[in-house]
LOMAR-824138 format. One line per 2 residues: number of its first residue (from 0); their letters; for each residue z, x, y negated of N, C-alpha, C. Coordinates in steps of 0.001 Angstrom, whole numbers, padded with zeros to 6 digits, always signed. Layout:
BEGIN
NUM> a> Z,X,Y,Z,X,Y,Z,X,Y  ...
//
This chain:
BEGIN
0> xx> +001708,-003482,-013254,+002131,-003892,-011934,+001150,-003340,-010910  +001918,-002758,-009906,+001178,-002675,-008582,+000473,-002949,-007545
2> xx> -000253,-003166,-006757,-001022,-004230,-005246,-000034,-003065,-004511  +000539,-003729,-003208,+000280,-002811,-002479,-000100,-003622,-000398
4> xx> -000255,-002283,+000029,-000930,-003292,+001136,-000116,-002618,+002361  +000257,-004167,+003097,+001274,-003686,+004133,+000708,-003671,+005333
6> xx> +000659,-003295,+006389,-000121,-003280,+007455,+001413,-003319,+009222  +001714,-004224,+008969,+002816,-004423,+009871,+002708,-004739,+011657
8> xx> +003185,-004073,+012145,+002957,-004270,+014090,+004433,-004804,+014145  +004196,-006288,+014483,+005410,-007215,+015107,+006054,-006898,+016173
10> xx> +005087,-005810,+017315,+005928,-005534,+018571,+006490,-003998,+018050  +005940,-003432,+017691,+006687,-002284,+017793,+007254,-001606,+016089
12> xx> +006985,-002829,+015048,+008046,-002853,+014548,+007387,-001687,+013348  +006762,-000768,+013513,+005723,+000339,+012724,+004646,-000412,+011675
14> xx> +004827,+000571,+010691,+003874,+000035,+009431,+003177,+001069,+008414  +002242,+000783,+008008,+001599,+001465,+006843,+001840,+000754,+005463
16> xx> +001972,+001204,+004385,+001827,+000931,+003417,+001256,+001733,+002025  -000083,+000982,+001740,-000620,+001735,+001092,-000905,+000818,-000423
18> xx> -000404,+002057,-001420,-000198,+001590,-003035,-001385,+001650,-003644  -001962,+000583,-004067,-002974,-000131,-005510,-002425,+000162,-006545
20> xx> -002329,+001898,-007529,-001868,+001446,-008733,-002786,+001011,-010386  -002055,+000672,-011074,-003095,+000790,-011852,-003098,-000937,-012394
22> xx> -004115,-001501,-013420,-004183,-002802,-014278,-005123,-003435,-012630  -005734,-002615,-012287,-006286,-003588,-011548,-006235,-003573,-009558
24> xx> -004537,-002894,-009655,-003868,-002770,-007904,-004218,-003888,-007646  -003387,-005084,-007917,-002896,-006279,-007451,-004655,-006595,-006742
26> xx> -005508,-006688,-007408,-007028,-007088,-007134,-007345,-006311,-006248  -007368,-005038,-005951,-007849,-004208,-005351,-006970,-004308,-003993
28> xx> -005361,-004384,-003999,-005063,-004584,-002701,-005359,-005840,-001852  -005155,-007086,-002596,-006186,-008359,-002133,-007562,-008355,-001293
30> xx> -008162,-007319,-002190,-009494,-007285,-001294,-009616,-006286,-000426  -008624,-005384,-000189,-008414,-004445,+000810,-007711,-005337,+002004
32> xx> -007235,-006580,+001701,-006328,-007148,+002930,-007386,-007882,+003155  -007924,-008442,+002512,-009254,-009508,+003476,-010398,-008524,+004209
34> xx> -010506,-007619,+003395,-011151,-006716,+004369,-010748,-006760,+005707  -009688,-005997,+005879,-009220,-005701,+007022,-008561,-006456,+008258
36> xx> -008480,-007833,+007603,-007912,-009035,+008022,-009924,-009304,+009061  -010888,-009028,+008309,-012084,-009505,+008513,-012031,-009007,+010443
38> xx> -011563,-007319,+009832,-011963,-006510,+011271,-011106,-006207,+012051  -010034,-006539,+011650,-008915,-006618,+012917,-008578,-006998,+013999
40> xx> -008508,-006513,+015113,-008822,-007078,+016797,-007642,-006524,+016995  -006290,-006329,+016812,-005008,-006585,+017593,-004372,-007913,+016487
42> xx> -004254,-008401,+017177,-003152,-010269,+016456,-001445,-009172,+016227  -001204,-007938,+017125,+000065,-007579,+017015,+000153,-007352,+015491
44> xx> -001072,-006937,+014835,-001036,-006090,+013176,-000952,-007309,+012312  +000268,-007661,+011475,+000041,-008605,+010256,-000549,-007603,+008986
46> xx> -001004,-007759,+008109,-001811,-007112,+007406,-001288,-008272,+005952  -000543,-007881,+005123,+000030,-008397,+003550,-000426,-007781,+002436
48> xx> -000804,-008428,+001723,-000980,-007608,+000416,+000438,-008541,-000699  +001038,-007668,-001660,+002284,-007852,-002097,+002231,-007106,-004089
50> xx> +002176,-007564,-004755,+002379,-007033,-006378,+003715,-006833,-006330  +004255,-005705,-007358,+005286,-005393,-007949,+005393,-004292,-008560
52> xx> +006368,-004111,-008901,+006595,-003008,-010406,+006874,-001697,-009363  +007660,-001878,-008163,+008061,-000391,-007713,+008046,-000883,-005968
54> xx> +007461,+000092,-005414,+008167,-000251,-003470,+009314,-000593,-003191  +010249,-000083,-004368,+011889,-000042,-003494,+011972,-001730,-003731
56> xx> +011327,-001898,-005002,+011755,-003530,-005434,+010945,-004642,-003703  +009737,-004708,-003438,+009264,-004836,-001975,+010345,-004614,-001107
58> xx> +010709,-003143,-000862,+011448,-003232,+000418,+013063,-003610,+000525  +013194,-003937,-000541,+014643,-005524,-000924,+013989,-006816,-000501
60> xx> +013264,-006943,-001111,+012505,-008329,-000865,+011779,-008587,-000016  +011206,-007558,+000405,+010614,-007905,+002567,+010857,-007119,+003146
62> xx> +012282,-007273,+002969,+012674,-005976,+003872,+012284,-005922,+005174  +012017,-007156,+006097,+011464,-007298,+007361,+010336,-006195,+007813
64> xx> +009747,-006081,+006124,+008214,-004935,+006804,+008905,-003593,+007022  +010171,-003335,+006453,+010564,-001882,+006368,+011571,-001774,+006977
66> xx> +012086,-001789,+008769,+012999,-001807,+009731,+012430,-000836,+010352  +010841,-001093,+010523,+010679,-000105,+011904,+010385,+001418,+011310
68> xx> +009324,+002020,+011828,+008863,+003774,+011498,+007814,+003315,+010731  +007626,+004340,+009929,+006445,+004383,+008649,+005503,+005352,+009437
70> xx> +003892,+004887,+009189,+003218,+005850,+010235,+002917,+007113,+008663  +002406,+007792,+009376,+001730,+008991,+008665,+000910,+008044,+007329
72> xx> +000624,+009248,+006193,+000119,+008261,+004691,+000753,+007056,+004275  +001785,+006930,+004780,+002289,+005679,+004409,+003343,+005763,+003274
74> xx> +003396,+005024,+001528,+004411,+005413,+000821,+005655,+005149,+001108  +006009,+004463,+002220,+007283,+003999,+001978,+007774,+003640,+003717
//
């Protein structure tokens, strides 16, 4: 199973998402979201970390993060 880490803007709807693969994603995207949760100074950015077997399975199931534009490096 996968981590992966969502990095979502509520106003304008744009997101990053970046994949943890590997036995130890799920851990590694966790502590990539508290990281960044630590240093984040816009409230517009929600910042998720999410496990699963594949993205497409995520973007069924939150699909909310995947409406707007995917920025650059982003898998999905």
């Amino acid at each position: 199973m996968s981590g992966y880490l969502i990095e979502y803007n509520r106003s304008t709807r744009d997101r990053l998402v970046t994949a943890f693969e590997g036995k130890d994603g799920p851990q590694r995207a966790l502590a990539e979201r508290l990281r960044r949760e630590r240093e984040r100074t816009d409230g517009e950015w929600e910042i998720v970390s999410l496990n699963s077997n594949s993205v497409e399975t995520i973007m069924k199931t939150h699909s909310r993060y995947f409406s707007g534009h995917r920025l650059t490096n982003s898998v999905a």
